[in-house]
N, C-alpha and C positions, 0 to 999 in steps of 0.2 A: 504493500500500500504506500509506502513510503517514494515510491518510485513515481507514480499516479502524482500524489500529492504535491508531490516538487512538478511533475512536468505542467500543471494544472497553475501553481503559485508563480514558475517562471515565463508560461507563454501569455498569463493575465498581466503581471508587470510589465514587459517587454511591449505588448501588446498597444498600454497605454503610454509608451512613451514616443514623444513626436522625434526623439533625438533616435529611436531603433530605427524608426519609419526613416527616416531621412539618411542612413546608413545604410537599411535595404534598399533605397532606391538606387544610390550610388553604386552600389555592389551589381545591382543589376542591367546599370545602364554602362559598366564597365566594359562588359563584351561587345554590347554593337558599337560600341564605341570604337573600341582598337579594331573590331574588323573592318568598321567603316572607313576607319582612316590608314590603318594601313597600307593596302591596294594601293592608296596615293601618294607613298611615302612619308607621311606627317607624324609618325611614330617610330621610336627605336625598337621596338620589337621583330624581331626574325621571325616568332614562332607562326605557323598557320593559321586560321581562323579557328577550328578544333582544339589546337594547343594553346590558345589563349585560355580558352575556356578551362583548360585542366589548372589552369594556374587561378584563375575566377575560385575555382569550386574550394581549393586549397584554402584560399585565402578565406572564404565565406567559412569550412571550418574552422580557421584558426579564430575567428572572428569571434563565432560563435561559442569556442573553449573559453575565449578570454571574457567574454560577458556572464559567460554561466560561474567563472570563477570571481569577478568583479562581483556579481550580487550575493553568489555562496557568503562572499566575507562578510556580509552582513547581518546572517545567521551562524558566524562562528561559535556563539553560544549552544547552540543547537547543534552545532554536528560538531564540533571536537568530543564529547565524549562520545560518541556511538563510538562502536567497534568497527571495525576496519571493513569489515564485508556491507557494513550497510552506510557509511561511508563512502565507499565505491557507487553502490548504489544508487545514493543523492546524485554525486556530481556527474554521474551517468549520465541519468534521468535530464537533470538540467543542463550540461553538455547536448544531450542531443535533442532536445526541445529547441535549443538556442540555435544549433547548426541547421536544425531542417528547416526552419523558420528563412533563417540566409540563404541555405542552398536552395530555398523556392523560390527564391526574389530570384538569385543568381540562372538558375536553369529554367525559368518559365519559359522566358524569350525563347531561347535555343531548341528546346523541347516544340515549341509549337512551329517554327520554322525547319524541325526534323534535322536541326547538326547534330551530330557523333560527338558525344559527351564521353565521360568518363564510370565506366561501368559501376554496379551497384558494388560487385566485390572489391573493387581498389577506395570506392569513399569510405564503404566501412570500415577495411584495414586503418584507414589514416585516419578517420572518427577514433578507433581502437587505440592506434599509436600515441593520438593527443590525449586519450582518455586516462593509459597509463603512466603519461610524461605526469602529466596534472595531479596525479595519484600520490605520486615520488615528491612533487612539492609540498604538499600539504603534508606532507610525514617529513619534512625539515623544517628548520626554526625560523621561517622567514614568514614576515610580515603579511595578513594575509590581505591587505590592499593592496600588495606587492606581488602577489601572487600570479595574476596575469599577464604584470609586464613580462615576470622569470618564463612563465610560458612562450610567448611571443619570441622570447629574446634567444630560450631552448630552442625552441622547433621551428625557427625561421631566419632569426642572426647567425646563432651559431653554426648552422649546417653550413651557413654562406661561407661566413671564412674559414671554417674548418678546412677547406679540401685545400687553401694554400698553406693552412701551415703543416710543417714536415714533421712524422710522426703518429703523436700522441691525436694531430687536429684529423685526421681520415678516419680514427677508429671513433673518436666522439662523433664525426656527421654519420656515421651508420647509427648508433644509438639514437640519437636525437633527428633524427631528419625522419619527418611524417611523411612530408611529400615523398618519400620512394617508391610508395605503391600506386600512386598515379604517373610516376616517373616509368616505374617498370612495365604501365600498361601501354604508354605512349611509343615507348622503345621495342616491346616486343609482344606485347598484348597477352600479357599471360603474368599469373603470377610467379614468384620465385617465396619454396619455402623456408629459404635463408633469410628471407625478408620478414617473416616472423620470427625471430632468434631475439631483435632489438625487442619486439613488445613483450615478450615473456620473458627477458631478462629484468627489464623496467617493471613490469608483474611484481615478478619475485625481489626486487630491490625494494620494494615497497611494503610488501612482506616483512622482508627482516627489518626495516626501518620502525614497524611495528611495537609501541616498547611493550612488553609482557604486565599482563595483570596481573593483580595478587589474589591469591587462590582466596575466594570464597569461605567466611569460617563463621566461627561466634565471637564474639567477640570475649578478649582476659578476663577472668573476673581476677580483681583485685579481692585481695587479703584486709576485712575488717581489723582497722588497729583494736587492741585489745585494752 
């Protein structure tokens, strides 16, 4: 129920804000946009009319992680103590309330015009891959108004300059880079199950970040002075 209840609290807020509205429109008028201008040079983009879109849909979920975790903080009272499973849960629930919400503004257009979008399997994996980045931050000690910029700055900064730096920077953009799986379907339309290795590592990082409860008991009785 928990899940219902959040997706219900975040698509009525979001709903009523003119500032969402005005952030879908822009998300969705981004694709005819570069394809219209592209053709005519007026844009630095190389990608196709299709691969703009994969990069639209990306962005519409990052979008939408980082709003579901910008309101979550505002019921940190309420979900820092749940347990870990139902935690996951909530910012599921309002993660993907918040992303379907963008990625309708983002793919109506394209959808009704019949472009070649990016499959249901490759959104969910990157849905999934931001869902357990997101997971890992709420299980460390950072601020949780803070919380969405770490996200954005994970799963869309960091992959960027990762690949130039030597090392340590290649093996972080494989962790933290969500977009691979709309990457992997543009490059060869298929997924790769090495591309799951990062979310269930991230999974289980979040797991052990977990800190343990203290077993359940009665409480001491104390010894009446005599």
């Amino acid at each position: 129920m928990i899940g219902l209840a959040t997706s219900r609290w975040v698509a009525t807020r979001l709903l009523r804000q003119p500032a969402f509205w005005a952030l879908a429109v822009a998300i969705g008028a981004l694709w005819p946009t570069v394809a219209s201008l592209s053709p005519l040079g007026l844009t630095t983009s190389t990608a196709t009319t299709p691969g703009v879109l994969y990069e639209v849909a990306f962005l519409s979920l990052l979008a939408g992680h980082g709003l579901a975790m910008s309101m979550a903080a505002k019921l940190e009272w309420f979900v820092k103590p749940l347990s870990l499973t139902r935690r996951a849960f909530f910012f599921l629930a309002a993660s993907t309330t918040a992303s379907t919400l963008l990625l309708s503004a983002a793919l109506c257009l394209p959808v009704l015009l019949a472009t070649p979008g990016p499959p249901l399997w490759a959104l969910a994996l990157t849905h999934l891959h931001l869902a357990v980045l997101g997971l890992v931050l709420i299980q460390l000690p950072i601020p949780p108004g803070a919380r969405a910029g770490a996200l954005i700055l994970g799963a869309w900064i960091l992959p960027a300059i990762g690949t130039a730096m030597p090392h340590l920077g290649p093996a972080l953009s494989g962790i933290f880079d969500a977009g691979v799986h709309l990457g992997l379907d543009r490059i060869s339309s298929g997924a790769s199950p090495a591309a799951l290795l990062p979310i269930v590592g991230l999974g289980l990082a979040a797991w052990l970040l977990e800190p343990p409860t203290a077993p359940a008991g009665s409480a001491p009785i104390q010894a009446r002075a005599k």
